[in-house]
C-alpha positions as CSV (number, residue, x, y, z in Angstrom):
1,X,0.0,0.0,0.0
2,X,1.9,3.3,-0.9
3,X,1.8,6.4,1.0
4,X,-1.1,8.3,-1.1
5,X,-3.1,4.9,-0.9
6,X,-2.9,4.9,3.3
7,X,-3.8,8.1,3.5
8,X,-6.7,7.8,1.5
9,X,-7.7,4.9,3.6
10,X,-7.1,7.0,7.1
11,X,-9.4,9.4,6.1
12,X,-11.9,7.1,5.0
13,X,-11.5,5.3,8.0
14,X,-12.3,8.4,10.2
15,X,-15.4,9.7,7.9
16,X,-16.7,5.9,8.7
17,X,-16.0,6.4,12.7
18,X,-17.7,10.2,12.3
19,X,-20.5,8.6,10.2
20,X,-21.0,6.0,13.0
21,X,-20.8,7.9,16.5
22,X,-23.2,10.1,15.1
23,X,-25.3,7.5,13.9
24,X,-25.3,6.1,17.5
25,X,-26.0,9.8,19.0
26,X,-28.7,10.4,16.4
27,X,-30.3,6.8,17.4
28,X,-30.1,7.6,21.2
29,X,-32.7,11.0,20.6
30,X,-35.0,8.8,18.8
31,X,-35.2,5.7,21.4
32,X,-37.0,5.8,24.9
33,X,-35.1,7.0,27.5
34,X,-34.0,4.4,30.1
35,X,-31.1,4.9,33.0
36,X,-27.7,2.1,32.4
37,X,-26.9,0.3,35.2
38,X,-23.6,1.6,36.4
39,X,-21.7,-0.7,38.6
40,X,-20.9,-0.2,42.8
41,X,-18.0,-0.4,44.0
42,X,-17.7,-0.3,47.8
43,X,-16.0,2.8,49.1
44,X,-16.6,5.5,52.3
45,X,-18.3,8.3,52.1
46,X,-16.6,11.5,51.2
47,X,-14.6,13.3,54.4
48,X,-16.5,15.6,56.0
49,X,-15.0,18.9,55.5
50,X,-16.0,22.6,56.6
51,X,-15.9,24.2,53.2
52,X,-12.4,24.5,51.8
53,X,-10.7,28.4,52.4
54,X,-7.2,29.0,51.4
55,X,-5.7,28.4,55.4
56,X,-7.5,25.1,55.3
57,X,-6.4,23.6,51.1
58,X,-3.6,21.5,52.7
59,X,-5.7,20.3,55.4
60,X,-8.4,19.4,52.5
61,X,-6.0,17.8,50.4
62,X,-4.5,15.2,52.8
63,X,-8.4,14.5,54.1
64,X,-9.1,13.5,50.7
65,X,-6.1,11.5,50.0
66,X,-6.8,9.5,53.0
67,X,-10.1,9.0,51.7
68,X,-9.2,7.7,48.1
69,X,-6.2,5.3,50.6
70,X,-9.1,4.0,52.3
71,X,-11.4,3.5,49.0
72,X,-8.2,1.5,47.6
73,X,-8.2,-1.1,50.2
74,X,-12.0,-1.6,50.3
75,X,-11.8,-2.1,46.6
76,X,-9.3,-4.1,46.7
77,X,-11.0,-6.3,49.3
78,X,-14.2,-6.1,46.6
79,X,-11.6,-7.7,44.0
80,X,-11.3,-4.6,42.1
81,X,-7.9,-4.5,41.1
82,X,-8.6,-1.9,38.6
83,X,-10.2,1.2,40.9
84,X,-7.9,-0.2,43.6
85,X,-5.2,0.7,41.6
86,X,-7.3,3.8,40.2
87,X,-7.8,5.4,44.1
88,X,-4.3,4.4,45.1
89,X,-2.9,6.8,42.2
90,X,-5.5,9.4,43.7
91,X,-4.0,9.0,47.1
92,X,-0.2,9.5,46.3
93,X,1.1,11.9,48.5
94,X,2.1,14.7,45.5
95,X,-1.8,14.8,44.5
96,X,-4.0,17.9,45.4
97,X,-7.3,16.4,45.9
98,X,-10.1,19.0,46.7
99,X,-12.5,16.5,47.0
100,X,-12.8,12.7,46.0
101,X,-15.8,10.2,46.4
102,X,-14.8,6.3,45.0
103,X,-18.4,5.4,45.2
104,X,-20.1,3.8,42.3
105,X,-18.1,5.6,38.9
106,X,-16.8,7.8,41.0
107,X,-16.1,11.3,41.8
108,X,-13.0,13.8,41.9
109,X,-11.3,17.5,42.4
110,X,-8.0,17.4,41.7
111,X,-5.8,21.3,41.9
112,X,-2.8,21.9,39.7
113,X,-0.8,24.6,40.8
114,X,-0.9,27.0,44.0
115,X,-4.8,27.9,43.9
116,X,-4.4,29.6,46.8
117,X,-2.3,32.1,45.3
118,X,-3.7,32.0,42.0
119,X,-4.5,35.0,39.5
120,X,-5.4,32.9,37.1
121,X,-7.9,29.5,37.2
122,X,-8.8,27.4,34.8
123,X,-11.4,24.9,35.7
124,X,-12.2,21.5,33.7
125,X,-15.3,20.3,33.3
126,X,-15.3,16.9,31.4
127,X,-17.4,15.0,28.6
128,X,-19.2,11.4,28.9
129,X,-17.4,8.3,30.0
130,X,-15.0,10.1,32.4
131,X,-14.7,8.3,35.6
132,X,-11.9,7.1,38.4
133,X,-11.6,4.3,36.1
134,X,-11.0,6.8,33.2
135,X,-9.4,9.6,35.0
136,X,-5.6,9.2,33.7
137,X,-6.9,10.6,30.5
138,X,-8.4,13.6,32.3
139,X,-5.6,14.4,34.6
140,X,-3.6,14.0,31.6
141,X,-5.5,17.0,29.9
142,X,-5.6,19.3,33.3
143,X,-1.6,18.6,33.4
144,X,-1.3,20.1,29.4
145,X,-3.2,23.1,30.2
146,X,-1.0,23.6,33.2
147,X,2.1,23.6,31.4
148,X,0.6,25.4,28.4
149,X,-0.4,27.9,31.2
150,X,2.4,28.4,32.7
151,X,4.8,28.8,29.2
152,X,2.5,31.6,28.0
153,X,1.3,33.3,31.5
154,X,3.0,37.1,31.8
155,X,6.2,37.6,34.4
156,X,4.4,37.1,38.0
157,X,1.0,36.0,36.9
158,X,0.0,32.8,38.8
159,X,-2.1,29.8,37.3
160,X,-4.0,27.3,38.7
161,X,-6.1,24.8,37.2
162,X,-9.0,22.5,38.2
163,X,-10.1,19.3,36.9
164,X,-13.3,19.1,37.9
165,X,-14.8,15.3,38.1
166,X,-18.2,16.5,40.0
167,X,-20.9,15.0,38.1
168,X,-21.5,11.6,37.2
169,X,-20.8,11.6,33.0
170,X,-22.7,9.9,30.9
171,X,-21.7,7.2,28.8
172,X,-21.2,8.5,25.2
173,X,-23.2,5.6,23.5
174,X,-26.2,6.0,25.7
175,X,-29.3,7.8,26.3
176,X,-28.3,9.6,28.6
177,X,-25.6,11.8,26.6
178,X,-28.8,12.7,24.2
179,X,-30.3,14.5,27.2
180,X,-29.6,17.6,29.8
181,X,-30.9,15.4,32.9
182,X,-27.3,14.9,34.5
183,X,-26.3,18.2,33.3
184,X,-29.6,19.7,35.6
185,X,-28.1,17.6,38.4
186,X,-24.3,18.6,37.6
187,X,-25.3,22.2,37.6
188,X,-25.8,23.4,41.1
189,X,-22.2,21.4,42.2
190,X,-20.8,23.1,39.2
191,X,-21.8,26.0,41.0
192,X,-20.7,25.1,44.4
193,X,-17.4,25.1,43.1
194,X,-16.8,28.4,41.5
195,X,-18.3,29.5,44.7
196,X,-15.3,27.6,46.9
197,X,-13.0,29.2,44.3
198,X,-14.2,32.4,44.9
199,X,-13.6,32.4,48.6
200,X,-10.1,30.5,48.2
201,X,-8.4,32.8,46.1
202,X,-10.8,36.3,46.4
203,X,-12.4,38.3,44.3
204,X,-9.6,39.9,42.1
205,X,-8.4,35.9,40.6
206,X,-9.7,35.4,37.0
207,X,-11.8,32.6,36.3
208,X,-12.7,30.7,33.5
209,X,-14.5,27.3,32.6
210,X,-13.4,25.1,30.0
211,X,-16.0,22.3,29.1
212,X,-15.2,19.9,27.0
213,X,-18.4,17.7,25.1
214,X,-21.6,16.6,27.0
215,X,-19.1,19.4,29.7
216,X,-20.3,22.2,27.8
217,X,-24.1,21.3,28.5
218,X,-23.0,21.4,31.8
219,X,-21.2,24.7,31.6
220,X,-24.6,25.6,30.2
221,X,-27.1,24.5,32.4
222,X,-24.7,26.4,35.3
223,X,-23.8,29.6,33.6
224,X,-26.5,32.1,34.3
225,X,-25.2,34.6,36.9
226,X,-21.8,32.6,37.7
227,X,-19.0,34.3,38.5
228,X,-16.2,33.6,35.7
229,X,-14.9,35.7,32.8
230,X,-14.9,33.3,30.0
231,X,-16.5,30.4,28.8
232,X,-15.3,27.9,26.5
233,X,-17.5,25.5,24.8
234,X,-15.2,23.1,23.1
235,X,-16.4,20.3,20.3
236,X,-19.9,20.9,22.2
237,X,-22.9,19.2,20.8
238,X,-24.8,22.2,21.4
239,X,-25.6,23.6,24.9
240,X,-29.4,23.4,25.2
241,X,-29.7,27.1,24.6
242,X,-30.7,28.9,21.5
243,X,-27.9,31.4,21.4
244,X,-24.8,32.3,23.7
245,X,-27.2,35.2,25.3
246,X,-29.7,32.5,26.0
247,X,-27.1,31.3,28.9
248,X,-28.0,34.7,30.6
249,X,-24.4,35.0,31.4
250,X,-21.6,38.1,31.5
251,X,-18.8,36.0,30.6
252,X,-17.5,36.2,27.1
253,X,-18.7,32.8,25.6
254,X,-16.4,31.0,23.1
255,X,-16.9,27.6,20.8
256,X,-13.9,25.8,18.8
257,X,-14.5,22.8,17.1
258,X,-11.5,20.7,15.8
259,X,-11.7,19.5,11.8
260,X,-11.8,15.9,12.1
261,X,-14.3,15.9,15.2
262,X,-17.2,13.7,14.6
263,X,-19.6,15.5,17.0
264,X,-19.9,18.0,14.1
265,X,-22.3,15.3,12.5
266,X,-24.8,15.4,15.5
267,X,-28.3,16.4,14.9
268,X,-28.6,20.0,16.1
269,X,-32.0,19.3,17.5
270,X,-34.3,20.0,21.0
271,X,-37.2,18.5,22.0
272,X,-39.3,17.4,24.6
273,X,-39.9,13.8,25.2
274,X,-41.2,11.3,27.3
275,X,-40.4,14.1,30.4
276,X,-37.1,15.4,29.2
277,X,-35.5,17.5,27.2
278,X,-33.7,15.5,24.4
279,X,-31.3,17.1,22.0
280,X,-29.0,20.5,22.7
281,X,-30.3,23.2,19.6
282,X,-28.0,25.2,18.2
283,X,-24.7,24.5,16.9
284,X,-22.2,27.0,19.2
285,X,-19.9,27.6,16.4
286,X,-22.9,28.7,14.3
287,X,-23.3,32.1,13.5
288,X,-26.6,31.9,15.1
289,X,-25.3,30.7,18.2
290,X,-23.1,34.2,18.3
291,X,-20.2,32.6,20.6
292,X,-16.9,33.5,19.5
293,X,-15.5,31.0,17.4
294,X,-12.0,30.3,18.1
295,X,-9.6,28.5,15.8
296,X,-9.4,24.5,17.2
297,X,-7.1,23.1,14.6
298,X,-7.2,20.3,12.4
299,X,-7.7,17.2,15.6
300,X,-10.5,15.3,16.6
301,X,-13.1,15.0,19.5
302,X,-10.1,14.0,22.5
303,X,-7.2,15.9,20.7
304,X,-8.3,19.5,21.9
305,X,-5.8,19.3,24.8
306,X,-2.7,17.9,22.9
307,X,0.8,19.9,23.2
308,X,1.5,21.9,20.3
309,X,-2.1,22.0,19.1
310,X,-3.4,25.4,18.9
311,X,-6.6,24.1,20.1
312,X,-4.5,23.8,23.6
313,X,-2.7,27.2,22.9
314,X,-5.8,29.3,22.4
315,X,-7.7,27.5,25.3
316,X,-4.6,28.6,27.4
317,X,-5.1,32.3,26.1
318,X,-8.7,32.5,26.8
319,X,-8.2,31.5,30.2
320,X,-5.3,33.8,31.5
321,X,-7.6,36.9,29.7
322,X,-5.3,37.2,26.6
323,X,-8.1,36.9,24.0
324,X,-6.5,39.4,21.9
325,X,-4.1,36.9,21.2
326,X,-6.6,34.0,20.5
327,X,-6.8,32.9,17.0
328,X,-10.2,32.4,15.4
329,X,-11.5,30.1,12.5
């Protein structure tokens, strides 16, 4: 097979995958809604913490690392090598854990960076089938940004950012992803945690969210009134609004969608069925969805936080408030 022949067969490759996730997506509006059984995994509760203030961060984090020790062994006792092995990363000693719950899928806070003395936070709000099982690929992404925020910060500006695991995700071949249900119920902790980041780091740190897939619905369903400077919506299926204003919030509101991501393909529909609101509307890098479209690069639906990309370098700009550098499509 010569070089023009495999690449020929790459790309038609990835217009079948496209053509098939959104197949699946498109199927999931259509079909009655029903809840997937998720499996439990024995675990404690979450520590009970006063909530978290900038004196008290280290006293949070080793709480919570106990916590995620403890939800090792009990899963290791369950025969559960894998989220044993899962919660005993979560509990090493250089991890910043702001909150953790190893029940059921799974639940997680992790800081990069001094939040504390922070001028500059990014949180992450994650797509479907993100998990303690899944999280290396998260923490992954929150680690990129870091580093990508810190090479292009100004002298003396401090970053932070926040992967944010607060919501159970859904699974992206499911019903569930076709609807704003655990969006509703990710909203008010969503929330809750700007607020804790407000009073850790005070009222002159810049905050922005960065939501990444079913995320975005999330970011959504949160944004009107919250306290952040910029939102970005990034390879979003839509957001359940009509148009940016529609999220009745100040921040500036940006979409980026990478070239070769397949969510492009899903049906930019909302409806109301069988008692829930199926579908997400408008596009958010249409013109008629009036975010600002930033440029995204050529990758697909999980590329968006590669090094080098300039997805990853324009996220980075948008959330240390450089948006005159950001580059759009």
């Amino acid at each position: 097979m010569g070089p023009g022949t495999t690449v020929r067969w790459r790309r038609r490759v990835s217009g079948w995958r496209r053509a098939g996730c959104a197949a699946l997506i498109a199927g999931a509006v259509a079909l009655p809604l029903s809840g997937a059984a998720r499996p439990e995994i024995p675990a404690p509760p979450p520590a009970a913490l006063a909530a978290p203030t900038a004196a008290t961060l280290d006293k949070a984090y080793a709480a919570n690392r106990a916590n995620a020790a403890e939800a090792s062994r009990m899963a290791a006792d369950h025969g559960d090598r894998h989220r044993a092995a899962a919660d005993r990363a979560m509990a090493d000693r250089s991890r910043r854990l702001l909150a953790f719950d190893g029940r059921g899928t799974g639940l997680a806070t992790e800081v990069f960076g001094d939040l504390a003395r922070a001028d500059r936070v990014a949180v992450l709000v994650p797509g479907s089938d993100t998990g303690l099982d899944t999280y290396g690929r998260f923490r992954a992404t929150a680690l990129a940004l870091h580093r990508q925020l810190v090479a292009e910060a100004p002298a003396g500006t401090r970053t932070a950012v926040v992967a944010w695991l607060g919501y159970e995700t859904p699974g992206t071949v499911s019903t569930t992803v076709a609807t704003t249900d655990r969006a509703d119920r990710a909203a008010p902790e969503l929330r809750a945690l700007v607020g804790d980041l407000r009073r850790i780091t005070g009222p002159g740190t810049r905050l922005a969210l960065l939501c990444h897939s079913y995320g975005s619905v999330v970011c959504a369903r949160a944004a009107d009134g919250l306290e952040v400077a910029d939102i970005a919506l990034v390879g979003s299926p839509g957001t359940g609004a009509d148009t940016a204003a529609g999220l009745h919030s100040e921040a500036r509101v940006w979409a980026g969608r990478g070239a070769e991501d397949w969510v492009e393909h899903v049906p930019h529909v909302s409806a109301d069925l069988f008692g829930t609101t199926v579908g997400f509307g408008t596009d958010p890098v249409s013109p008629a969805f009036g975010a600002r479209v930033f440029d995204a690069g050529d990758g697909g639906h999980s590329d968006y936080f590669d090094p080098g990309s300039r997805s990853l370098t324009n996220l980075a700009r948008i959330a240390l408030g450089e948006t005159t550098e950001v580059t759009h499509a």
